[in-house]
N, C-alpha and C positions, 0 to 999 in steps of 0.2 A: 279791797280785792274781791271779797264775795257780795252777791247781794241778796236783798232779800226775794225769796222763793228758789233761791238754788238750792239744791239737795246734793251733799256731802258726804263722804264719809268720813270720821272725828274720831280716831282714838277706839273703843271698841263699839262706838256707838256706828250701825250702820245705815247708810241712805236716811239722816237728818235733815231736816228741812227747816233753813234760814228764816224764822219769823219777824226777828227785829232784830234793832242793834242800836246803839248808844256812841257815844263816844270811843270807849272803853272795849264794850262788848260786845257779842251776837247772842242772840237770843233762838236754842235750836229747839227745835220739836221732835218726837220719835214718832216711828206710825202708832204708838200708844196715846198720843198726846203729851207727853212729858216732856214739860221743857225747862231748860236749863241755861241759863246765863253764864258765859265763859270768858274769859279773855280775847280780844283780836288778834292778841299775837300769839298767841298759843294755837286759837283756830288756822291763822295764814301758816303758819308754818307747819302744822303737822295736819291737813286736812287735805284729802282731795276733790276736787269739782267729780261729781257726777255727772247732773245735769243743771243744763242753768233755764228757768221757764221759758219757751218762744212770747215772743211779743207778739199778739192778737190785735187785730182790727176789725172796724164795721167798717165794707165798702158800700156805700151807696153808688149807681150807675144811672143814672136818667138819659135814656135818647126819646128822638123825634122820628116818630112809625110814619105819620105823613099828615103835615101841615098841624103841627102843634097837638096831636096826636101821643101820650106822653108814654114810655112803659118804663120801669125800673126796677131794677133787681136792688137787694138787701143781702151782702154775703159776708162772712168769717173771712180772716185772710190774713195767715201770718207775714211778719216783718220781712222777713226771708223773702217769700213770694213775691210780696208788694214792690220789694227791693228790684225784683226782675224783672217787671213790669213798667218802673218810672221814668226810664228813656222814650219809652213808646209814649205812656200820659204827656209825659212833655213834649213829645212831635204832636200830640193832637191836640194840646193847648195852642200850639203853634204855628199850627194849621192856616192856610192862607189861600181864598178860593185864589183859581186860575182859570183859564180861559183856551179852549180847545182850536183848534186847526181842522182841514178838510170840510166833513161833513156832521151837516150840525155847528159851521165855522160859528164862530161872536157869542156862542154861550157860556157863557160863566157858570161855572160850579162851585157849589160853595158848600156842598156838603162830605162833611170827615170822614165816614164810615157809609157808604154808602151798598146797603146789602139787601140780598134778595131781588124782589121787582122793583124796589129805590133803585137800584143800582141800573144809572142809562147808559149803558155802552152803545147805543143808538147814535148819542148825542156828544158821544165822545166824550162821556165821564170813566174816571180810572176808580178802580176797585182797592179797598183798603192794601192789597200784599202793592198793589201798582202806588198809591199815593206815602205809603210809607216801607218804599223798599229797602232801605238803609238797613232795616230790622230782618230777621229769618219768617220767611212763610210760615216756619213751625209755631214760632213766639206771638207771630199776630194770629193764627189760626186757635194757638191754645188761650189766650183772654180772651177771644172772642168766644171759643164753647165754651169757656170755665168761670167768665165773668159777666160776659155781658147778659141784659136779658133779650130774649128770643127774637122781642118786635111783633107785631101785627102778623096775620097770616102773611101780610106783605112784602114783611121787613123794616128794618129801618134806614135811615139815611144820615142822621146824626148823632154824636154822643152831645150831650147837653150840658151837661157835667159829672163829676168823679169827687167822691169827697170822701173824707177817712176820718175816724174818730177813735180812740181807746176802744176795744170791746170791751164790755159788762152783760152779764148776765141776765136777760130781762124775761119777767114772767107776763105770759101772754095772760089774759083775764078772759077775753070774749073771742 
């Protein structure tokens, strides 16, 4: 029922925090350090949920500023968040150039994210809120300030790729 790193309250012990567990038991810590090995059923049934820890990630972002031109951001990003974001990742894994009409007729575009001076509306290229409207302007506008990196003075024109890992804690040296 609990797991570890939720924090509880147990009987008079207050805001404990779930270290381990066995078969049998949990293993709880106090903000003293003190911990104590209990029964499971004793914990599920007289214990309440506090809090349960968010699930943390490292997002890496890699686009293309112009012509293999690479920038990428490194960010925090809880499961929650990441969560609201994955319909959109999946429309631009999904991504499929097409091919414009009028002016500028027979160009093919083939880029995702096409921003700033990338961005040919000249040429009859559509703009990310235009290539993936299905989603709210709000939602493509907030990953864009909140995740992507900036690009070149220029901008960029593709995302490259998106990848996600456990976050840990890492000490910078130099």
């Amino acid at each position: 029922m609990f797991k570890i790193g939720d924090v509880i309250n147990y009987g008079f012990w207050k805001n404990v925090k779930i270290v381990g567990k066995d078969e049998k038991h949990y293993i709880l810590q106090d903000c003293k350090e003190h911990k104590k090995k209990v029964y499971k059923e004793l914990v599920e049934e007289n214990a309440k949920l506090i809090k349960s820890p968010k699930k943390m990630y490292e997002m890496t972002i890699v686009v293309d500023t112009n012509d293999a031109d690479f920038d990428t951001s490194i960010s925090k990003i809880s499961e929650e968040e990441l969560n609201k974001f994955r319909p959109l990742i999946a429309a631009i894994k999904k991504f499929k150039p097409y091919k414009t009409k009028g002016y500028g007729s027979g160009n093919k575009h083939h880029h995702n994210w096409p921003k700033g001076e990338c961005l040919r509306e000249d040429l009859g290229e559509k703009s990310p809120v235009e290539i993936y409207s299905k989603f709210s302007e709000e939602l493509i506008e907030e990953f864009e300030e909140e995740w992507l990196p900036y690009g070149s003075e220029y901008g960029f024109h593709t995302i490259e790729s998106i990848e996600i890992c456990p976050y840990i804690k890492k000490e910078r040296l130099l």
